[in-house]
C-alpha positions in Angstrom: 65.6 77.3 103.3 63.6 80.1 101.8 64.2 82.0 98.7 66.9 84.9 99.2 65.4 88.6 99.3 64.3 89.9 96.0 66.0 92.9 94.6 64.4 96.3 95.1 62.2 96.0 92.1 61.4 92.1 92.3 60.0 93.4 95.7 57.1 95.9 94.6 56.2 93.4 92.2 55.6 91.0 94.7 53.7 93.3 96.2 51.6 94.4 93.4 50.6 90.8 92.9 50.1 90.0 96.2 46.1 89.3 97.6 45.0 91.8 100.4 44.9 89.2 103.1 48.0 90.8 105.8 47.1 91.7 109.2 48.7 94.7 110.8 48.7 96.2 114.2 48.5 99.7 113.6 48.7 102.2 110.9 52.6 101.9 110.2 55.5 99.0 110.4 57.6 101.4 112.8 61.2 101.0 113.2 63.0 101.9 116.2 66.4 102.3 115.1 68.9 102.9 118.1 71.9 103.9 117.7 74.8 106.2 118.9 74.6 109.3 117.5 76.9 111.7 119.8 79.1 109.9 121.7 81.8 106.9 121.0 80.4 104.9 118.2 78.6 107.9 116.6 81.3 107.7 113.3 80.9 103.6 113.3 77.0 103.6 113.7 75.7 107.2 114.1 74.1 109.0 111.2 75.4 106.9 108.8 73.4 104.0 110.0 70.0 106.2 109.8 71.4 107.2 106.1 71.4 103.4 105.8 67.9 103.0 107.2 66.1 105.1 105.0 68.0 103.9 102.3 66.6 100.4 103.1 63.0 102.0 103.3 63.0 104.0 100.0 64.4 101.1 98.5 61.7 98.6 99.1 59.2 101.7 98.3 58.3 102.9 101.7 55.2 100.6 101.9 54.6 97.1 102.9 51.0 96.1 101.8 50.2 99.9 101.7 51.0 100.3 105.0 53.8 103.0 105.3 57.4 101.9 106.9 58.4 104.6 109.3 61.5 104.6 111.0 62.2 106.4 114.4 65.6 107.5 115.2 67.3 107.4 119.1 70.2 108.3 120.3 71.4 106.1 123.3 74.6 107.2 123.6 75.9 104.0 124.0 74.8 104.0 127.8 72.3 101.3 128.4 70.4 103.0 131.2 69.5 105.9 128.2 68.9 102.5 126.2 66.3 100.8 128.5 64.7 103.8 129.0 64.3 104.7 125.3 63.3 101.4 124.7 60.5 101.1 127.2 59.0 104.3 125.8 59.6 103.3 121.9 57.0 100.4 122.9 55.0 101.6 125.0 54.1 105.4 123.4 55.4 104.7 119.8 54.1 101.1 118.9 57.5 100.3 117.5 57.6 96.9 115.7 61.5 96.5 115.5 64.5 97.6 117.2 67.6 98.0 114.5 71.3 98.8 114.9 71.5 98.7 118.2 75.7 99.8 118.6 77.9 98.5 121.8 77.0 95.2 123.9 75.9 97.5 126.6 73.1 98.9 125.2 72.1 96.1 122.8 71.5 93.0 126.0 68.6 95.3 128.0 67.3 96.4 124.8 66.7 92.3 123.2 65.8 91.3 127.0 62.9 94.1 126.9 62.3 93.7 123.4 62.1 89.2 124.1 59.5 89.6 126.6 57.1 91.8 124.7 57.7 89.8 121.4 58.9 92.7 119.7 62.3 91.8 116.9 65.8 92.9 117.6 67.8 93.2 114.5 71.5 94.0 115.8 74.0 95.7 113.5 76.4 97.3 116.2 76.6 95.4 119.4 80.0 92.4 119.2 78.7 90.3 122.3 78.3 86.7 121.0 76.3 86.2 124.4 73.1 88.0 122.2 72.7 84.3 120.2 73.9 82.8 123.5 73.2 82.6 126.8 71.1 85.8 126.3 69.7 85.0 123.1 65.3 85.5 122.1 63.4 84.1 120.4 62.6 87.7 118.4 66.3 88.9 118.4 68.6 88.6 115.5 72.9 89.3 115.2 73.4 89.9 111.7 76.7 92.0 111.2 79.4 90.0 113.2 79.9 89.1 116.8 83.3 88.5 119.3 83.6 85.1 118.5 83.5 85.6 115.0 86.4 88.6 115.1 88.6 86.0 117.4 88.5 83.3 114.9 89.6 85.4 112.4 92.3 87.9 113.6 93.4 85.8 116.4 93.7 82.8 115.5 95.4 84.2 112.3 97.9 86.4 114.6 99.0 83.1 115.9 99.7 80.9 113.0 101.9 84.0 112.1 104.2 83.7 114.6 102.3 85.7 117.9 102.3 82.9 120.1 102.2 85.3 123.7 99.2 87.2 124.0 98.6 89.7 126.5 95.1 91.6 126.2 94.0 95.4 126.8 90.0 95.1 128.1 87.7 98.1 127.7 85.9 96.8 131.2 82.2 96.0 129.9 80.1 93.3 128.7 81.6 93.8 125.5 85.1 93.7 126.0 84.9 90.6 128.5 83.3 88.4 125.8 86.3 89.5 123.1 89.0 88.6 125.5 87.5 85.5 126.7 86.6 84.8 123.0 90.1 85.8 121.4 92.2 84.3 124.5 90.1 80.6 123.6 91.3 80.6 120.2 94.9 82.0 121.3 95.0 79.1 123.5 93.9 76.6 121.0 95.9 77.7 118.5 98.9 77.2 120.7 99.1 80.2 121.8 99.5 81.3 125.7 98.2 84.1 127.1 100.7 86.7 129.7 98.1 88.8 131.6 95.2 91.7 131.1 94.7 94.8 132.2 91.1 96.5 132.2 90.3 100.0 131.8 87.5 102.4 131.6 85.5 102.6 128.9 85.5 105.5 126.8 89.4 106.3 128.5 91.1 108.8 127.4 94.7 107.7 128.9 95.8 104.1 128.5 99.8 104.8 130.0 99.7 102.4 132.4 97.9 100.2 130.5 100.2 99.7 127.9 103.0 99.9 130.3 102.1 97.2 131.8 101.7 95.0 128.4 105.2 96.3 127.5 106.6 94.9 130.7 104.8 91.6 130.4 106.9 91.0 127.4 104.1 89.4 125.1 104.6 89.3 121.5 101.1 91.1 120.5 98.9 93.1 122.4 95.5 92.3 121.7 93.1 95.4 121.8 89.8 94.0 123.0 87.8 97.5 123.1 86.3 99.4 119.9 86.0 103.4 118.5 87.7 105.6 120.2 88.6 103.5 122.5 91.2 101.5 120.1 92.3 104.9 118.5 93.5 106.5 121.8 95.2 103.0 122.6 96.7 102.5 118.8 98.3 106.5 119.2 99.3 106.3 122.6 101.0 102.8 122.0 102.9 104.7 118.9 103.8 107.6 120.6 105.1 105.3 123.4 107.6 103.5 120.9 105.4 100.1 121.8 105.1 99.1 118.3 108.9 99.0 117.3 109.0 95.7 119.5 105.4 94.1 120.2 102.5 93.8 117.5 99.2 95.7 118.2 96.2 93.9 116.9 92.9 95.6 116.9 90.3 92.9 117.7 87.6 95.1 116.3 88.5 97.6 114.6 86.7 99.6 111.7 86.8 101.8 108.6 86.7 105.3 109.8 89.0 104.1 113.0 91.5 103.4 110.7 91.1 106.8 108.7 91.3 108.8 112.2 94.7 107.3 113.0 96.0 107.4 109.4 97.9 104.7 107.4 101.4 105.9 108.6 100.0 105.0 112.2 97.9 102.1 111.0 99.6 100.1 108.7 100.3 96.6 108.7 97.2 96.6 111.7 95.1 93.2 110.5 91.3 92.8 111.6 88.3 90.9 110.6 85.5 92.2 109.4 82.2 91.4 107.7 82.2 94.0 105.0 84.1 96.2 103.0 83.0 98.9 100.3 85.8 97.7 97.8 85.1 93.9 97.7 83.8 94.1 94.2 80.9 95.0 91.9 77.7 94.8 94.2 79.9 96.6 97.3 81.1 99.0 95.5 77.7 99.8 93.6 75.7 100.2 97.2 78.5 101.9 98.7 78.8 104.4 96.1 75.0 105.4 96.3 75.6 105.4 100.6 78.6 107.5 100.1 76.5 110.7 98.0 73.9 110.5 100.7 76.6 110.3 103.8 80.0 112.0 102.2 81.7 108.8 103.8 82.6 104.8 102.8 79.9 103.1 105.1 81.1 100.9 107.7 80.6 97.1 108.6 77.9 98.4 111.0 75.9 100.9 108.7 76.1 98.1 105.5 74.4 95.6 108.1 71.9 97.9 109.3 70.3 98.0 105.5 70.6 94.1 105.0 69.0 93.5 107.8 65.9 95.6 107.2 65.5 94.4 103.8 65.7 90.5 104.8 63.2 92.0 108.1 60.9 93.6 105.1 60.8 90.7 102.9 59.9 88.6 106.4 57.0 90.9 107.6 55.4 90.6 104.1 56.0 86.7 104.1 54.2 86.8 107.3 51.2 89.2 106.0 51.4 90.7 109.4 53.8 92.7 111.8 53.5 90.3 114.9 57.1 89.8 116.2 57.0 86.1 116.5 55.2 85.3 113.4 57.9 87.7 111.6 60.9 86.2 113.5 59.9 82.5 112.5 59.9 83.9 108.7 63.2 85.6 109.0 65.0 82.5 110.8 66.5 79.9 108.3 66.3 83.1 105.6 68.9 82.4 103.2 71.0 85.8 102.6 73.3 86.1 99.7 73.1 90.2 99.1 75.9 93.5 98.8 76.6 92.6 102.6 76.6 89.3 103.4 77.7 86.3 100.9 76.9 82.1 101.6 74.9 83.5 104.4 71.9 82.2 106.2 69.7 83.1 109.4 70.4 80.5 112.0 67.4 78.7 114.9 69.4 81.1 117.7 69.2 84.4 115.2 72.9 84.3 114.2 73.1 85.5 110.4 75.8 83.1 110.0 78.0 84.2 106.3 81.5 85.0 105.4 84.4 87.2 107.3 86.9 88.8 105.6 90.4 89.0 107.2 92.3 92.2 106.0 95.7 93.9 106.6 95.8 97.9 106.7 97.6 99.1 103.5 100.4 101.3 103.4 99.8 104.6 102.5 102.2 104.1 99.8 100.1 101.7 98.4 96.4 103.1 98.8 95.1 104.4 95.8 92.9 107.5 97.2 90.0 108.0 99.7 88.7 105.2 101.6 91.6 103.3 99.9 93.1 101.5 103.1 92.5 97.8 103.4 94.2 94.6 101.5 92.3 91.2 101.7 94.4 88.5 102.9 92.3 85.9 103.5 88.4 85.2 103.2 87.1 82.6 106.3 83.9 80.8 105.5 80.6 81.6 107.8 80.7 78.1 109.4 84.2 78.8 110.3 84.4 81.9 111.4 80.9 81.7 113.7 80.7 79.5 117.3 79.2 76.2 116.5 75.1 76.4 117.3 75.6 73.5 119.9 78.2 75.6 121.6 76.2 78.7 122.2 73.8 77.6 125.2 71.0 79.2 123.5 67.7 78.4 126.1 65.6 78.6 123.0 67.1 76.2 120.7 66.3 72.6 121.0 
């Protein structure tokens, strides 16, 4: 495996002493970054995730090689037809080099299957579908944050050994939220669990009633939330409001930071969900998240924290490489070992799953938090090579 990535000032030193030999395509390394910046994910992803971005730029000091680092910002609304068609144009009239972020499944699949057949790198922060180092995986794409089948093994699978053996499953009705049901109801299953019923629904809904209705009536011991943003929050609220929570436990499959400081801790507490980052793990978190947090006014998510990882490790690959060519960076970046503020025992797997530690937590009370951003409690850490689907398992066309 190669080295890890250099801090910040390691970096310019190895590229002060480096001979002028790189090859580059154009005048800049330009960074697509596309992500949600009005609509569902915006408080996940959004601005925060561009703070992140040209945090990760000034950082590494704006330059690889003397050739500047620009990064262009798009907001695809999380629809992937506004997705494809930004994409198409990113490559074709801005000479982008790399797609980052890259929020909800939806938008994140067209986007790798453009960007695989014009050999340009995906680095995706936002999107859950494990499918994107599976059967849809490229050879230039890269899932660094966390994916569906890494959220089932940790909150689901953990549910169960708790005691919620029945399972029944509320599906936002997209790529997404198929692959985290079929993903949470596997290990459920194999766990010893069983699984009652689902019941799909629009996404970005606004009334889940019958819904939830009809996981009351099923008589399941935990309803499993497979959707995300605000999705989860008008589910979570509606389910409280509906006396739901008195009787059956409400997991949230995916469910992040500033979701939990919408519904507030009275609401929220007790809620458990895996994640692959949080601000107040220790030192190096905390350090990051502090500078993130003058720049932003908020804790950064899982999504944004990701989104700066991976264009460091992308940075330290395309000067590796002496050259911006997707392939030629994408063969540096894979078997990258990654040890950072983000992600811990981690390394870049053959199908472009950054394979490192998951963090199962448990929404404090609000008894117990100890001011702003105060609102989760670690209960358990789960190791990268258990918490991520086996490379053999993934169906990967381009692994051997």
């Amino acid at each position: 495996m190669r080295k890890p990535l250099p801090t910040a000032c390691g970096a310019m030193a190895l590229i002060a002493a480096a001979p002028l030999v790189a090859d580059y395509s154009d005048d800049a390394v330009r960074i697509g970054l596309m992500t949600d910046l009005s609509a569902i994910y915006s408080d996940v992803a959004g601005q925060g995730a561009l703070i992140a971005a040209e945090m990760a730029v000034d950082d590494w000091g704006g330059e690889i090689d003397g050739v500047p680092l620009e990064i262009i910002a798009v907001d695809h609304q999380s629809d992937g037809d506004v997705a494809e068609r930004e994409a198409r144009r990113l490559i074709d009239e801005e000479g982008v080099d790399v797609f980052a972020e890259l929020v909800s499944s939806s938008t994140a699949l067209p986007v790798q299957a453009m960007a695989r057949d014009e050999g340009v790198v995906v680095l995706t922060s936002g999107a859950a579908s494990s499918a994107l180092t599976g059967e849809e995986c490229s050879p230039t794409g890269f899932h660094w944050a966390y994916d569906t089948y890494a959220l089932a093994a940790g909150t689901a699978q953990a549910v169960v050994e708790e005691g919620g053996v029945s399972w029944f499953f509320m599906t936002a009705d997209y790529s997404f939220g198929h692959a985290l049901e079929q993903d949470s109801a596997d290990f459920v299953k194999a766990a010893g669990g069983e699984v009652l019923g689902a019941a799909r629904h629009e996404f970005q809904g606004s009334d889940f009633t019958s819904e939830l209705l009809e996981a009351e009536v099923s008589g399941a011991d935990v309803i499993g939330l497979a959707n995300a943003g605000g999705d989860t929050i008008n589910a979570v609220r509606q389910a409280y409001e509906l006396g739901l929570t008195a009787d059956q436990q409400l997991v949230g499959l995916l469910l992040f930071l500033t979701e939990v400081r919408d519904l507030g801790l009275y609401v929220a507490n007790g809620l458990q969900l895996t994640t692959g980052f949080y601000w107040d793990l220790d030192d190096e978190t905390r350090e990051w998240s502090e500078r993130f947090r003058d720049r932003h006014g908020f804790a950064p998510t899982m999504v944004q924290a990701s989104v700066y990882s991976s264009l460091m490790h992308y940075f330290q690959a395309v000067k590796a490489a002496g050259t911006d060519d997707g392939p030629a960076v994408a063969e540096e970046l894979r078997g990258t070992e990654v040890n950072d503020f983000f992600a811990r025992n981690g390394y870049v797997r053959e199908d472009g799953r950054l394979v490192h530690d998951m963090y199962l937590m448990e929404v404090k009370a609000a008894t117990d938090s100890r001011g702003s951003w105060d609102y989760l409690e670690l209960v358990r850490v789960i190791p990268g090579e258990e918490a991520y689907r086996p490379l053999a398992d993934g169906g990967c066309p381009y692994v051997d």
